[in-house]
C-alpha positions as CSV (number, residue, x, y, z in Angstrom):
1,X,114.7,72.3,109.8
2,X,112.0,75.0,109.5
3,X,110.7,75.7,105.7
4,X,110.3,79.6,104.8
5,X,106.7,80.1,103.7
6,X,105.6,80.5,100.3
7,X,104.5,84.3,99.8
8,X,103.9,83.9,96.1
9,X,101.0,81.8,97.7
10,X,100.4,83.7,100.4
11,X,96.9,82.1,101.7
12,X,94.8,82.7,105.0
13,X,96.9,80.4,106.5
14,X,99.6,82.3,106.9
15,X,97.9,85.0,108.7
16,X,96.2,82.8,111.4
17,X,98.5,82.1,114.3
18,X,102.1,81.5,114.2
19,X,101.3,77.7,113.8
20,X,98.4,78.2,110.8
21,X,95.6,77.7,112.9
22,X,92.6,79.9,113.1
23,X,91.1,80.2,116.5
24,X,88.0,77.7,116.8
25,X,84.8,78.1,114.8
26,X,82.7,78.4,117.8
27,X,84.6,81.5,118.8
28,X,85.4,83.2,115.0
29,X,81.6,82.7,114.3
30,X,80.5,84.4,117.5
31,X,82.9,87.4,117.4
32,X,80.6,89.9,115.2
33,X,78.5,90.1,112.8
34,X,78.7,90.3,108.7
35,X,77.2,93.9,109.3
36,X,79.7,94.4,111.7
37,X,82.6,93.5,109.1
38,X,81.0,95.7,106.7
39,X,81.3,98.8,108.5
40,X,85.0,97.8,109.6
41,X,86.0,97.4,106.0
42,X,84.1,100.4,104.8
43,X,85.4,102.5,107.6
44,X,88.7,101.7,107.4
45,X,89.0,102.2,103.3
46,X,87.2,105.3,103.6
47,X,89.8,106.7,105.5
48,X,92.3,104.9,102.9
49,X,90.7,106.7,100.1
50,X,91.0,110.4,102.1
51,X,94.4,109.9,103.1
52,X,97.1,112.0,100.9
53,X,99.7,109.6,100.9
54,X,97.7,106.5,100.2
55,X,94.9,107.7,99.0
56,X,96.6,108.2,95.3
57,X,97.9,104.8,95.5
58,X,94.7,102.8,95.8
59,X,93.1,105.3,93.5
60,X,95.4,104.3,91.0
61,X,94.8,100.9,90.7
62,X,91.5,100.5,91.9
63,X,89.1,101.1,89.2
64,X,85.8,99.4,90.9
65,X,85.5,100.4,94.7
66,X,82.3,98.2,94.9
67,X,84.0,95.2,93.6
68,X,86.8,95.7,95.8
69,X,85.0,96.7,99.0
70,X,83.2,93.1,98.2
71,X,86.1,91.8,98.3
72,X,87.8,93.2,101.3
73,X,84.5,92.0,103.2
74,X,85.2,88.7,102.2
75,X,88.3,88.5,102.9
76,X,88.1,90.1,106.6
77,X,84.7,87.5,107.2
78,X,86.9,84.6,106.1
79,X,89.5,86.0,108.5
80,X,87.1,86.9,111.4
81,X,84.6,84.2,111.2
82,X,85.7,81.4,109.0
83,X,82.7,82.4,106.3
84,X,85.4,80.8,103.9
85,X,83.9,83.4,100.9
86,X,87.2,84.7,100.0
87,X,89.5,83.4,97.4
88,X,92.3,84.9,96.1
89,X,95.9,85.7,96.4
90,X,96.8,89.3,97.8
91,X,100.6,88.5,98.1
92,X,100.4,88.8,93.7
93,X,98.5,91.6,93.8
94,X,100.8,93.8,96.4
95,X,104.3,92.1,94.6
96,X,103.5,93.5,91.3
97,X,103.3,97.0,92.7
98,X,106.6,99.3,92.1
99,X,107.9,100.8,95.2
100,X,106.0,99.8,98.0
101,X,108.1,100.9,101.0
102,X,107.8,99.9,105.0
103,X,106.6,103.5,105.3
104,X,103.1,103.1,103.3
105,X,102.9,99.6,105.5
106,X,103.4,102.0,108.4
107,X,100.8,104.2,107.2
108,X,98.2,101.2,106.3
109,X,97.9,100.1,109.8
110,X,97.4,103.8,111.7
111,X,94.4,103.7,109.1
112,X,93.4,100.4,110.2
113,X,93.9,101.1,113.9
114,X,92.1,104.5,113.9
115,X,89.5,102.5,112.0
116,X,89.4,100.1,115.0
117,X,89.6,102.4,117.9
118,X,86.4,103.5,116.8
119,X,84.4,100.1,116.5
120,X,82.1,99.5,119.3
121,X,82.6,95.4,119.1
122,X,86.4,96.0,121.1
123,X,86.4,91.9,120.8
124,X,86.7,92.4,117.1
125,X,88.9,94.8,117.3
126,X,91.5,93.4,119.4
127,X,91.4,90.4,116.4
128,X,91.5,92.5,113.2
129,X,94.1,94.4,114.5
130,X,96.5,91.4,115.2
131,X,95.4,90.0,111.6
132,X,96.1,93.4,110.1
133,X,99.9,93.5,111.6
134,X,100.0,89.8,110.5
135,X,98.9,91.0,106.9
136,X,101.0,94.0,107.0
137,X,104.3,91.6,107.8
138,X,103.5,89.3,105.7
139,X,103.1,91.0,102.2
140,X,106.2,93.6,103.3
141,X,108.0,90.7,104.0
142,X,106.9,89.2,100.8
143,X,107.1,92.2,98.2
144,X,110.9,92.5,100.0
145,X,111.7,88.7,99.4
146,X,110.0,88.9,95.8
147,X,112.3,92.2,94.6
148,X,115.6,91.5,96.3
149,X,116.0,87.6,96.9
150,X,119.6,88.1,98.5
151,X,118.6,90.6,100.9
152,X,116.9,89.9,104.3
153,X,113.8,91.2,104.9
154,X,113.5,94.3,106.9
155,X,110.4,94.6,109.4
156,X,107.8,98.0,109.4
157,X,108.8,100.4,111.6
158,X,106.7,100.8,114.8
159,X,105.2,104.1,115.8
Protein backbone atom coordinates (compact mmCIF):
# COMPACT_ATOMS: atom_id res chain seq x y z
CA UNK A 1 0.00 0.00 0.00
CA UNK A 2 1.35 3.37 -1.23
CA UNK A 3 1.30 6.38 1.56
CA UNK A 4 -0.03 9.83 0.14
CA UNK A 5 2.71 12.41 0.79
CA UNK A 6 2.61 14.84 3.41
CA UNK A 7 2.15 18.43 1.72
CA UNK A 8 1.76 20.24 5.06
CA UNK A 9 5.57 19.24 4.94
CA UNK A 10 6.15 19.55 1.69
CA UNK A 11 10.16 19.35 1.58
CA UNK A 12 12.71 19.09 -1.46
CA UNK A 13 12.17 15.64 -1.42
CA UNK A 14 9.09 15.67 -2.92
CA UNK A 15 10.18 17.55 -5.83
CA UNK A 16 13.14 15.36 -6.82
CA UNK A 17 12.21 12.35 -8.86
CA UNK A 18 9.11 10.35 -8.54
CA UNK A 19 11.16 8.03 -6.07
CA UNK A 20 12.73 11.16 -3.77
CA UNK A 21 16.04 11.07 -5.16
CA UNK A 22 17.91 13.96 -6.47
CA UNK A 23 20.08 13.23 -9.45
CA UNK A 24 23.79 12.57 -8.17
CA UNK A 25 26.04 15.30 -6.66
CA UNK A 26 28.61 15.00 -9.30
CA UNK A 27 26.02 15.94 -11.99
CA UNK A 28 23.67 18.69 -9.73
CA UNK A 29 27.08 20.39 -8.84
CA UNK A 30 28.32 20.53 -12.38
CA UNK A 31 25.01 21.81 -14.05
CA UNK A 32 25.56 25.78 -13.59
CA UNK A 33 26.74 27.97 -11.68
CA UNK A 34 25.38 30.15 -8.43
CA UNK A 35 25.58 33.22 -10.88
CA UNK A 36 23.80 31.21 -13.19
CA UNK A 37 20.88 30.60 -10.66
CA UNK A 38 20.85 34.07 -9.85
CA UNK A 39 19.90 35.38 -13.11
CA UNK A 40 17.31 32.44 -13.55
CA UNK A 41 15.55 33.40 -10.35
CA UNK A 42 15.89 37.08 -11.01
CA UNK A 43 14.70 36.73 -14.55
CA UNK A 44 12.02 34.75 -13.98
CA UNK A 45 10.45 36.97 -10.93
CA UNK A 46 11.07 39.96 -12.84
CA UNK A 47 8.70 38.91 -15.27
CA UNK A 48 6.45 37.75 -12.24
CA UNK A 49 6.43 41.15 -10.80
CA UNK A 50 5.41 42.81 -14.56
CA UNK A 51 2.81 40.37 -15.24
CA UNK A 52 -0.94 41.83 -14.67
CA UNK A 53 -2.43 38.84 -13.33
CA UNK A 54 0.28 37.75 -10.97
CA UNK A 55 2.03 40.55 -10.55
CA UNK A 56 -0.68 41.94 -7.90
CA UNK A 57 -0.56 38.80 -6.12
CA UNK A 58 3.09 38.55 -5.20
CA UNK A 59 3.05 42.28 -4.67
CA UNK A 60 0.64 41.82 -2.11
CA UNK A 61 2.29 39.62 0.05
CA UNK A 62 5.74 40.27 -0.65
CA UNK A 63 6.94 43.17 1.31
CA UNK A 64 10.91 42.53 0.94
CA UNK A 65 11.88 41.47 -2.72
CA UNK A 66 15.56 41.17 -1.60
CA UNK A 67 14.82 38.88 1.12
CA UNK A 68 12.71 36.82 -1.00
CA UNK A 69 14.79 36.82 -4.12
CA UNK A 70 17.52 35.37 -1.47
CA UNK A 71 15.44 33.08 -0.82
CA UNK A 72 14.24 31.88 -4.16
CA UNK A 73 18.07 31.48 -4.92
CA UNK A 74 18.42 29.26 -2.32
CA UNK A 75 15.89 27.27 -2.85
CA UNK A 76 16.49 26.82 -6.81
CA UNK A 77 20.61 26.12 -5.74
CA UNK A 78 19.48 23.46 -3.24
CA UNK A 79 17.21 22.15 -6.10
CA UNK A 80 19.86 22.46 -8.89
CA UNK A 81 22.97 21.72 -7.20
CA UNK A 82 22.38 20.22 -3.77
CA UNK A 83 23.98 23.62 -2.11
CA UNK A 84 21.48 22.46 0.77
CA UNK A 85 21.16 26.53 1.82
CA UNK A 86 17.48 26.43 1.72
CA UNK A 87 15.18 25.81 4.57
CA UNK A 88 11.78 26.26 4.74
CA UNK A 89 8.32 25.03 3.95
CA UNK A 90 6.67 26.59 0.74
CA UNK A 91 3.63 24.18 0.83
CA UNK A 92 2.43 26.68 4.31
CA UNK A 93 3.18 29.57 2.65
CA UNK A 94 1.06 28.83 -0.75
CA UNK A 95 -1.95 26.91 1.61
CA UNK A 96 -2.61 29.95 3.62
CA UNK A 97 -3.35 31.90 0.46
CA UNK A 98 -7.24 32.48 -0.42
CA UNK A 99 -8.14 31.44 -3.84
CA UNK A 100 -5.26 30.16 -5.56
CA UNK A 101 -6.76 28.51 -8.75
CA UNK A 102 -5.01 25.97 -11.48
CA UNK A 103 -5.20 29.02 -13.69
CA UNK A 104 -2.41 31.30 -11.72
CA UNK A 105 -0.46 27.69 -11.60
CA UNK A 106 -0.96 27.87 -15.38
CA UNK A 107 0.20 31.22 -15.56
CA UNK A 108 3.42 30.68 -13.04
CA UNK A 109 5.02 28.23 -15.31
CA UNK A 110 4.65 30.22 -18.91
CA UNK A 111 6.68 32.82 -16.70
CA UNK A 112 9.08 30.24 -15.69
CA UNK A 113 9.31 28.74 -19.16
CA UNK A 114 9.76 32.08 -21.04
CA UNK A 115 12.22 32.64 -18.27
CA UNK A 116 14.04 29.42 -19.41
CA UNK A 117 13.81 29.67 -23.15
CA UNK A 118 15.92 32.47 -22.74
CA UNK A 119 18.87 30.95 -20.55
CA UNK A 120 21.90 30.16 -22.49
CA UNK A 121 22.91 27.07 -19.98
CA UNK A 122 19.81 24.77 -22.07
CA UNK A 123 21.18 21.86 -19.51
CA UNK A 124 19.77 23.89 -16.75
CA UNK A 125 16.97 24.66 -18.27
CA UNK A 126 15.73 21.37 -19.25
CA UNK A 127 16.11 20.65 -15.16
CA UNK A 128 14.36 23.76 -13.61
CA UNK A 129 11.75 23.35 -15.81
CA UNK A 130 10.90 19.71 -14.77
CA UNK A 131 11.37 20.94 -11.00
CA UNK A 132 9.12 23.91 -11.78
CA UNK A 133 6.12 21.50 -13.06
CA UNK A 134 6.99 19.28 -10.14
CA UNK A 135 6.62 22.43 -7.78
CA UNK A 136 3.63 23.68 -9.58
CA UNK A 137 1.83 19.99 -9.05
CA UNK A 138 2.85 19.70 -5.90
CA UNK A 139 1.57 22.87 -4.07
CA UNK A 140 -1.77 22.90 -6.41
CA UNK A 141 -2.21 19.58 -5.43
CA UNK A 142 -1.56 20.49 -1.87
CA UNK A 143 -3.49 23.95 -1.49
CA UNK A 144 -6.49 21.63 -3.21
CA UNK A 145 -6.05 18.68 -0.62
CA UNK A 146 -5.57 21.38 2.33
CA UNK A 147 -9.11 23.39 1.37
CA UNK A 148 -11.33 20.52 0.27
CA UNK A 149 -10.12 17.20 1.96
CA UNK A 150 -13.09 15.16 0.31
CA UNK A 151 -12.46 16.20 -3.08
CA UNK A 152 -9.79 14.81 -5.48
CA UNK A 153 -7.25 16.86 -6.56
CA UNK A 154 -7.58 18.29 -10.01
CA UNK A 155 -4.26 18.65 -12.17
CA UNK A 156 -3.22 22.40 -14.00
CA UNK A 157 -4.38 22.64 -17.18
CA UNK A 158 -1.72 22.29 -20.08
CA UNK A 159 -1.30 24.89 -22.69
Amino acid sequence: MTREPDFNKMTLSYIFAPDGRPPPMSERTQLCTLDEITDLVHGFYARVRADGILGPIFDARIDDWPTHLATMVRFWSSLLIGAGTYRGSPMSAHVALPGLQAELFQRWLALFHETTASLENHTMARRAEDYAQRIARSLWFGYQINRNPEQPPSEIPHG
